[in-house]
SEDO-630510 format. One record per residue (C-alpha): residue in three letters; x, y, z. Coordinates in steps of 0.05 Angstrom, whole numbers, padded with zeros to 5 digits, always signed. Layout:
% residues N
ALAXYZ;...
END
This chain:
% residues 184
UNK+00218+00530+01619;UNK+00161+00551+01655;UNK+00141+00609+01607;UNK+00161+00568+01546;UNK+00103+00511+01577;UNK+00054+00573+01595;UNK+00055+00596+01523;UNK+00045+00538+01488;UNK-00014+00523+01536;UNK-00041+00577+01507;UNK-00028+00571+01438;UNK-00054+00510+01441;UNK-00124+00539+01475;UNK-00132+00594+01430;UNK-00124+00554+01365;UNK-00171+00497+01397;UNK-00222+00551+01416;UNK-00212+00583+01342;UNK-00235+00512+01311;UNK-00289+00515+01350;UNK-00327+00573+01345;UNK-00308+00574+01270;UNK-00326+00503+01247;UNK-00296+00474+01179;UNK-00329+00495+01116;UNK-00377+00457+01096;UNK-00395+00426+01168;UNK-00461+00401+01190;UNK-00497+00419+01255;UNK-00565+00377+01268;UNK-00597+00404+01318;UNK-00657+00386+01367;UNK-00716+00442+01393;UNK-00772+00409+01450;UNK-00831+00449+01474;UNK-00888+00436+01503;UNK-00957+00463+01506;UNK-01003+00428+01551;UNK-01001+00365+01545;UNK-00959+00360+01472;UNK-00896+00363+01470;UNK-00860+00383+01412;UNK-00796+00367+01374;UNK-00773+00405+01317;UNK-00706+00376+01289;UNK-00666+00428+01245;UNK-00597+00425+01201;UNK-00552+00481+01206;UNK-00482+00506+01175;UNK-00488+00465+01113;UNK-00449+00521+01072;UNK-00451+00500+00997;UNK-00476+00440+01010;UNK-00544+00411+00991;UNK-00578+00363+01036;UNK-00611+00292+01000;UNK-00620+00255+01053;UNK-00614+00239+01125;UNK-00617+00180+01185;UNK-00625+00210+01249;UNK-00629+00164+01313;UNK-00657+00198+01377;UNK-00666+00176+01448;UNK-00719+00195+01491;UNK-00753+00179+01557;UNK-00815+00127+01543;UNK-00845+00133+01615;UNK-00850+00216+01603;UNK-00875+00223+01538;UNK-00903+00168+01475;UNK-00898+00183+01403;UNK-00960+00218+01362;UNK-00983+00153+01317;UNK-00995+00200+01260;UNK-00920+00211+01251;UNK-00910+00145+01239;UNK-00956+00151+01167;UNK-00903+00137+01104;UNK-00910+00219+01103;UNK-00904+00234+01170;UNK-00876+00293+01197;UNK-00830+00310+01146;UNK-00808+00380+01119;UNK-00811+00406+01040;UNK-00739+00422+01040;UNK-00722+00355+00996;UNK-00782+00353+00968;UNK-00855+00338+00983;UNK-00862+00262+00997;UNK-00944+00257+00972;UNK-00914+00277+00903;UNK-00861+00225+00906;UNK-00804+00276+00906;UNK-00766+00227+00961;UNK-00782+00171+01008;UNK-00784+00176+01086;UNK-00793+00135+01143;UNK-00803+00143+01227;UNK-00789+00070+01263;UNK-00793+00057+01333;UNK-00732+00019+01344;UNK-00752-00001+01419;UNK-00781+00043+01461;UNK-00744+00110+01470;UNK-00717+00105+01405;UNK-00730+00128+01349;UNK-00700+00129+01275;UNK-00719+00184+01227;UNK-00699+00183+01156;UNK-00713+00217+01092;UNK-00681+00199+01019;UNK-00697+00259+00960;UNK-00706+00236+00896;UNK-00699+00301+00867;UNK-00637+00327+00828;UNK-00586+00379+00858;UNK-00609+00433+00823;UNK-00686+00422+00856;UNK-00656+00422+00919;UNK-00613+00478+00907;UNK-00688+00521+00890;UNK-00717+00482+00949;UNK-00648+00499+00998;UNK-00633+00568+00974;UNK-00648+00598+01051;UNK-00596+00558+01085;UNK-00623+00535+01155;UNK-00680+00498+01146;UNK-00724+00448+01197;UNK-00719+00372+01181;UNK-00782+00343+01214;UNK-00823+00351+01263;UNK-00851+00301+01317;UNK-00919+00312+01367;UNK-00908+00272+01433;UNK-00968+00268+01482;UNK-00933+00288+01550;UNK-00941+00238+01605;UNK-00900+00272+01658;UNK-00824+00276+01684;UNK-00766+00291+01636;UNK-00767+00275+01562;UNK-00704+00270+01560;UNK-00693+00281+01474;UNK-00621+00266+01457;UNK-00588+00254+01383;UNK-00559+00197+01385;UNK-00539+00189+01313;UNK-00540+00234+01254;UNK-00518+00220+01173;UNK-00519+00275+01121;UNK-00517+00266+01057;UNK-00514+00308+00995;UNK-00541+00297+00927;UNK-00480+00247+00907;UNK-00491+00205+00958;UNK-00432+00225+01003;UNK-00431+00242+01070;UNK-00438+00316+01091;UNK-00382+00326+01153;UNK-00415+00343+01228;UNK-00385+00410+01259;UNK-00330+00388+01297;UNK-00360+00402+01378;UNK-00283+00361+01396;UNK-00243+00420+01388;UNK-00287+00458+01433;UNK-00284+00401+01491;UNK-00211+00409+01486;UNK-00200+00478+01480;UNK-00244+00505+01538;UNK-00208+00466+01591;UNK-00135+00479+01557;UNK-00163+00558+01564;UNK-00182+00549+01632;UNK-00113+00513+01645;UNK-00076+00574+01613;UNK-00109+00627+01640;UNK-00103+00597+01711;UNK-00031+00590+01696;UNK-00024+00660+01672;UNK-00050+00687+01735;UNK-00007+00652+01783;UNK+00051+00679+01754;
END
């Protein structure tokens, strides 16, 4: 019984583990970049792992820490910091907005007016940067965490997120097993 348990343990770990590091086809990954130079700090938001998919739009809530850094006000122009990757807002390719929800939070979304294959020309490098936003560091910990993110594709429908779950399960099921295997 107690082998049958140990090898299903790890079964179990190993095909968890598997679904992690490979995610579904097609999956999402949005991802968040600070750095800081003096007194600037900087946050470059990217998309990853889209696949086949084209990106037309996104809404992307983060969090940050008000007391460390404040917003650049220039980001919060109708063209702010926005990438070319679904088009170049001054030539009405798309629509895009930055809102202060409340302070330390922020909403970020971009719709493309473009068709697919436009984006697909625009897209055709994969990995690409979604905005970027300028803080003026005020001291302490910024703190930048995604709170939210929606991806969509050209139809309208949502674009799936990598699933990070099967790796939160997995690793400790591994551990598990592997502790397991060595007491016997």
């Amino acid at each position: 019984m107690n082998a049958i348990f140990t090898r299903l343990l790890g079964a179990a770990a190993l095909i968890s583990l598997s679904l992690a590091a490979a995610p579904a086809a097609n999956a999402a990954l949005v991802s968040l970049a600070p750095s800081t130079t003096g007194g600037t700090t900087d946050l470059a938001v990217s998309t990853n792992g889209l696949g086949a998919n084209l990106l037309a739009g996104f809404d992307i809530e983060i969090g940050y820490n008000p007391s460390a850094v404040t917003i650049d006000p220039s980001d919060l122009t109708s063209n702010g910091p926005f990438g070319s990757k679904l088009g170049v807002l001054d030539n009405f390719d798309g629509i895009g907005s930055v809102s202060v929800l409340s302070p330390g939070l922020l909403e970020i979304s971009e719709v493309s007016f473009l068709t697919a294959d436009q984006l697909a020309a625009l897209q055709s490098g994969g990995d690409f940067q979604l905005f970027d936003l300028d803080f003026s560091a005020l001291g302490g910990d910024a703190d930048f965490n995604l709170l939210s993110a929606e991806l969509v594709d050209p139809n309208a429908s949502p674009i799936p997120e990598a699933p990070t779950w099967a790796f939160l399960v997995g690793l400790p099921l591994m551990f598990g097993w592997l502790r397991r295997r060595s007491a016997v």
